[in-house]
TIKOLSE-741984 format. One record per residue (C-alpha): residue number from 1; chain; residue in three letters; x, y, z. Coordinates in steps of 0.1 Angstrom, whole numbers. Layout:
BEGIN
{NUM 'A' 'ALA' {X Y Z}};
...
***
This chain:
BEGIN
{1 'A' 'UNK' {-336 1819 547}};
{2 'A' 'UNK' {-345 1812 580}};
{3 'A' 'UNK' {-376 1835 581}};
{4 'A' 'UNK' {-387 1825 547}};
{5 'A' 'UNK' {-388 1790 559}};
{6 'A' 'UNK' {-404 1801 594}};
{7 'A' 'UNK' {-433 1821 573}};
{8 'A' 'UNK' {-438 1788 550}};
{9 'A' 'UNK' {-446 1765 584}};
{10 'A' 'UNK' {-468 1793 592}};
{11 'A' 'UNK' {-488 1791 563}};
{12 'A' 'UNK' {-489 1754 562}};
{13 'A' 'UNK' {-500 1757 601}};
{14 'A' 'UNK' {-524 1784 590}};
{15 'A' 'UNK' {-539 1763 564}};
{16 'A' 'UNK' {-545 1734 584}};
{17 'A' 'UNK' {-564 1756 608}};
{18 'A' 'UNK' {-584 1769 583}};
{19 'A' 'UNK' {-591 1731 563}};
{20 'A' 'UNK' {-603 1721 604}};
{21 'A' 'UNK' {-624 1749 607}};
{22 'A' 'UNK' {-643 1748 575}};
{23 'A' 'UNK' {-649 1708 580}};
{24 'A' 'UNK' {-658 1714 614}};
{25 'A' 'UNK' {-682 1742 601}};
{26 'A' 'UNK' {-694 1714 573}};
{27 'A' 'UNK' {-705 1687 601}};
{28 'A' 'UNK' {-717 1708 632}};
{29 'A' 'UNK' {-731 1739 616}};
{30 'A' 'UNK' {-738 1738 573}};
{31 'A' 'UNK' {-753 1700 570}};
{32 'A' 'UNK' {-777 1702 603}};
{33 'A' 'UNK' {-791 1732 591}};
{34 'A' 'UNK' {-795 1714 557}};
{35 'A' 'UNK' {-807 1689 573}};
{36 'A' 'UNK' {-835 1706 597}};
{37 'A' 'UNK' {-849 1726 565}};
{38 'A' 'UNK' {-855 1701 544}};
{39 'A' 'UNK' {-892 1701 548}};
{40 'A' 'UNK' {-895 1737 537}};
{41 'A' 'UNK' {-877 1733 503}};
{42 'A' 'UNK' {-890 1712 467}};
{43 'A' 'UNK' {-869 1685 456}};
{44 'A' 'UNK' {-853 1709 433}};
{45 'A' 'UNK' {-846 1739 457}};
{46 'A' 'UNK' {-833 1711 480}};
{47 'A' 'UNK' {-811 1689 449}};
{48 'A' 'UNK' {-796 1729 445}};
{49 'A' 'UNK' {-788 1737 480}};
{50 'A' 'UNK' {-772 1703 484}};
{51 'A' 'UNK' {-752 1705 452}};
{52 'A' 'UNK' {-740 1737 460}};
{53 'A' 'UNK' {-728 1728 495}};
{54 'A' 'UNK' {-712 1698 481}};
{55 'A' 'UNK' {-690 1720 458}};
{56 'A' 'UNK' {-681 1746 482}};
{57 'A' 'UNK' {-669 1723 506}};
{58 'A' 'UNK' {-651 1705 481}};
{59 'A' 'UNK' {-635 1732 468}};
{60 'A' 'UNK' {-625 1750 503}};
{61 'A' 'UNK' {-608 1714 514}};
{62 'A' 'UNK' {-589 1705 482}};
{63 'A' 'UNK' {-576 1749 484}};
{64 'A' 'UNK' {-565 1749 525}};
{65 'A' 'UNK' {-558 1710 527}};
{66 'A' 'UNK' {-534 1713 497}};
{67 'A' 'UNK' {-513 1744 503}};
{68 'A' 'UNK' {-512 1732 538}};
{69 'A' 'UNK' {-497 1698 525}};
{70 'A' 'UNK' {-471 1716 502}};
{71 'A' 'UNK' {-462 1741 528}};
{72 'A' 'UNK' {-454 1722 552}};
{73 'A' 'UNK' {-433 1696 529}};
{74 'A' 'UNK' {-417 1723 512}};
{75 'A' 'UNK' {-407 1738 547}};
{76 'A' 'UNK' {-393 1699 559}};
{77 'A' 'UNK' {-373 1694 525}};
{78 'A' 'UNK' {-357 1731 526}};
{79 'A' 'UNK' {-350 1735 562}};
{80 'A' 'UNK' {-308 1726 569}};
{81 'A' 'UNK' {-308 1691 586}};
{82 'A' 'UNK' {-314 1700 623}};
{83 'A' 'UNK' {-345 1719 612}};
{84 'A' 'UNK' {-361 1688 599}};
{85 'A' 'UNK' {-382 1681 623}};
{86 'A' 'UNK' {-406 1654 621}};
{87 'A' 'UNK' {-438 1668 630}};
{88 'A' 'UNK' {-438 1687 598}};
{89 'A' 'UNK' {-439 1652 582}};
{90 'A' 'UNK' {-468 1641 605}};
{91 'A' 'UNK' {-488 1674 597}};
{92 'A' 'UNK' {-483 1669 561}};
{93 'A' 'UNK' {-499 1636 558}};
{94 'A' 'UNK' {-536 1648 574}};
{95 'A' 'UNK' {-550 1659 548}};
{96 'A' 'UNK' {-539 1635 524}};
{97 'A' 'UNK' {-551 1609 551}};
{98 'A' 'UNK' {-584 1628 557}};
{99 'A' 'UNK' {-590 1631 516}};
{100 'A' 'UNK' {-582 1590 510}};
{101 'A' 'UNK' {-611 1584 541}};
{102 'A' 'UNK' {-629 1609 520}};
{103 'A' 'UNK' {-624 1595 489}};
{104 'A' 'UNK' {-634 1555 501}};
{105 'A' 'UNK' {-667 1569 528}};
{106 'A' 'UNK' {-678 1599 515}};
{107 'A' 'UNK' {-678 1600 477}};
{108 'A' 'UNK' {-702 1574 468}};
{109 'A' 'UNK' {-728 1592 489}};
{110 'A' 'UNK' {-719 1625 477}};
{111 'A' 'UNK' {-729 1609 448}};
{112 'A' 'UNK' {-758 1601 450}};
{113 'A' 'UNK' {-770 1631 463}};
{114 'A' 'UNK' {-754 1648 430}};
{115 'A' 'UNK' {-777 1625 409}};
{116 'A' 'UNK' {-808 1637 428}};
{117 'A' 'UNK' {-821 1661 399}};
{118 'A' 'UNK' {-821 1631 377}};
{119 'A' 'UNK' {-843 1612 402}};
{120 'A' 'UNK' {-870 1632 402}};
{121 'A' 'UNK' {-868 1637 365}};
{122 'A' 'UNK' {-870 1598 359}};
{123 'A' 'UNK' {-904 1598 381}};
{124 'A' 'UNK' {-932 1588 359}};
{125 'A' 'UNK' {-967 1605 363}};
{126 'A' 'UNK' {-1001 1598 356}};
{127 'A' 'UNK' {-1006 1637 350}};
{128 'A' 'UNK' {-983 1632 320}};
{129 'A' 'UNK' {-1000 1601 305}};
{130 'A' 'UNK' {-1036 1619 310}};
{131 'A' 'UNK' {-1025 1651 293}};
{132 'A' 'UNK' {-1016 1631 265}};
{133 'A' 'UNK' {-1046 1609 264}};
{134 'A' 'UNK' {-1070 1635 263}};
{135 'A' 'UNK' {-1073 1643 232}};
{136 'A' 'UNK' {-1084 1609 217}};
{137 'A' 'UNK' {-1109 1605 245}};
{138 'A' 'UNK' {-1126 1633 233}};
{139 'A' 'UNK' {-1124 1622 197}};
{140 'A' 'UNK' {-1143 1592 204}};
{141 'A' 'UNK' {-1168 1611 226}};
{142 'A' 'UNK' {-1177 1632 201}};
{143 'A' 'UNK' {-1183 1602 176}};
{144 'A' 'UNK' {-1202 1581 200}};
{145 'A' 'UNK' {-1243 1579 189}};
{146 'A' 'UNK' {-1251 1575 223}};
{147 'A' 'UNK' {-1259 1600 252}};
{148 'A' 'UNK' {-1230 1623 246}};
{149 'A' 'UNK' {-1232 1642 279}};
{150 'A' 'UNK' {-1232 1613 300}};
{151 'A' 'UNK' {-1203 1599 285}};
{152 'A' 'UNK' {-1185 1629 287}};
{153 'A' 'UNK' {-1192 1633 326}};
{154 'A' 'UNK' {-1179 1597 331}};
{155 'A' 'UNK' {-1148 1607 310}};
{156 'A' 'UNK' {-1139 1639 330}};
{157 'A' 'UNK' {-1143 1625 365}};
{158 'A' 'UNK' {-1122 1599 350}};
{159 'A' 'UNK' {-1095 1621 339}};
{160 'A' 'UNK' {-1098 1640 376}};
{161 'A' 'UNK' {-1092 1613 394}};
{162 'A' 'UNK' {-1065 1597 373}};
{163 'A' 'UNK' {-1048 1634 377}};
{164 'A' 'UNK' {-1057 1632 415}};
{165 'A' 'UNK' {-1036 1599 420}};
{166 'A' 'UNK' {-1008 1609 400}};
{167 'A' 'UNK' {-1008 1642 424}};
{168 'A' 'UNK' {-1006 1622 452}};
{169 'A' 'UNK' {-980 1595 436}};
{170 'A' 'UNK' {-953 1626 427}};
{171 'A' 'UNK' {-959 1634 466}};
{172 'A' 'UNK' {-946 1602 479}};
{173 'A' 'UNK' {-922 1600 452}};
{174 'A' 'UNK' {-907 1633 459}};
{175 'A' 'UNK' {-911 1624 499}};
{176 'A' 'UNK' {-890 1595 493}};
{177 'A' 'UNK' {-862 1611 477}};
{178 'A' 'UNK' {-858 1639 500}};
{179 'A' 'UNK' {-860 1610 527}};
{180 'A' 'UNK' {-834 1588 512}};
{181 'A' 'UNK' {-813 1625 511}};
{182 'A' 'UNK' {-819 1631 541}};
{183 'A' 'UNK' {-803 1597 553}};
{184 'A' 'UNK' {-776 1599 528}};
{185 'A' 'UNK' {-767 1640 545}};
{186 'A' 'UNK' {-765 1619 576}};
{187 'A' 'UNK' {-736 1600 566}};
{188 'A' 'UNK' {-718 1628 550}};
{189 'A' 'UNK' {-722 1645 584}};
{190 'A' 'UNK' {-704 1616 601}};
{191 'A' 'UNK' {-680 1613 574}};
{192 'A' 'UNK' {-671 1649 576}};
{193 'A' 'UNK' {-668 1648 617}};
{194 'A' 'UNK' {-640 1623 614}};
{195 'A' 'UNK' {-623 1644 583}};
{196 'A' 'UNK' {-623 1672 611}};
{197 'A' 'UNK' {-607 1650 634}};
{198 'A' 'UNK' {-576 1641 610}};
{199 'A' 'UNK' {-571 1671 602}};
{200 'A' 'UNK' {-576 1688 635}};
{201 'A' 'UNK' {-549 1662 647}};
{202 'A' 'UNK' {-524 1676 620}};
{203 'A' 'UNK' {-528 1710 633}};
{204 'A' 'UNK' {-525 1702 665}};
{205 'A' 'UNK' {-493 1686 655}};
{206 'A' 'UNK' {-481 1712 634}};
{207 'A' 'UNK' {-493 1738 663}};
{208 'A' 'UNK' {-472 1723 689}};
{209 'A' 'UNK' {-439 1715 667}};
{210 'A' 'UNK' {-444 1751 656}};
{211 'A' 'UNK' {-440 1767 693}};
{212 'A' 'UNK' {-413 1740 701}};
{213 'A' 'UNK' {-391 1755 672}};
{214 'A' 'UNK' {-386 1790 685}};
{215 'A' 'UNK' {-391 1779 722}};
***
């Protein structure tokens, strides 16, 4: 019984070390490089790669940060009474700590950056409203009576530089958004630097109650 209960602190130590190291890897190593590329993706390549961190990391928190929770409750509740030693309390309650801090600071922004596909669908173009205008300016070219090739000359550079601007208008559109991401990877950064920081505490904690049981 005693082992059994000595390898379930273990794990929940473990885990904690692992739920440190991949937040730590989140903020210092994943989101700056993120972050330093964002000039070389689209908006969509850059929505995909931001997404896909997003669930990664939400999924390797909530899998480490929970057995490490349960472990180390489950090896507080079953140990006899002089084993029940506090710092397994104290190591339990960093992650559930670190995931209400995440849950009130990082969320919202996480958020927003899900939503970014759906920002740059919602930007109108004048591309769009050309290509579907075109047709009924040449219908009433071809009906004029006047000097049909000059009309249709005006009418095409027309059309080229309507299609021109709306080039240049889904540039800066698309600049702002990854800008506005860009900010918003900022915060998650932070937000992620102080998650490793809880939870690094309860390992520490965990670490150090760990050695004092069989020393």
């Amino acid at each position: 019984m005693g082992k059994c209960i000595t390898t379930i602190k273990v794990i929940g130590t473990a885990s904690l070390g692992l739920a440190t190291g991949t937040a730590g890897i989140i903020s210092l190593k994943a989101l700056p490089n993120l972050i330093s590329k964002n000039d070389e993706y689209s908006v969509t390549n850059f929505a995909n790669a931001i997404i896909g961190l997003i669930y990664k990391a939400r999924f390797a928190l909530l899998s480490f940060g929970s057995l490490a929770t349960s472990s180390l409750l489950l090896g507080f509740f079953q140990s006899p009474t002089r084993g029940q030693h506090p710092y397994l309390i104290y190591a339990a309650v960093g992650f559930p700590i670190s995931l209400v801090y995440y849950a009130f600071k990082n969320f919202s922004v996480e958020k927003k950056l899900l939503a970014i596909k759906e920002k740059e669908a919602a930007i109108p173009t004048l591309k769009k409203k050309n290509q579907k205008n075109d047709g009924s300016k040449e219908k009433k070219e071809f009906q004029s009576s006047l000097d049909n090739s000059i009309y249709q000359d005006i009418a095409s550079s027309t059309s080229q530089e309507d299609e021109d601007e709306g080039d240049v208008e889904d540039e800066v559109a698309h600049a702002i958004i990854k800008k506005e991401a860009t900010l918003d990877l900022k915060k998650v950064q932070y937000n992620y630097k102080i998650i490793t920081g809880i939870i690094g505490f309860a390992f520490a904690i965990s670490t150090v109650g760990l050695i004092g049981d069989k020393y």
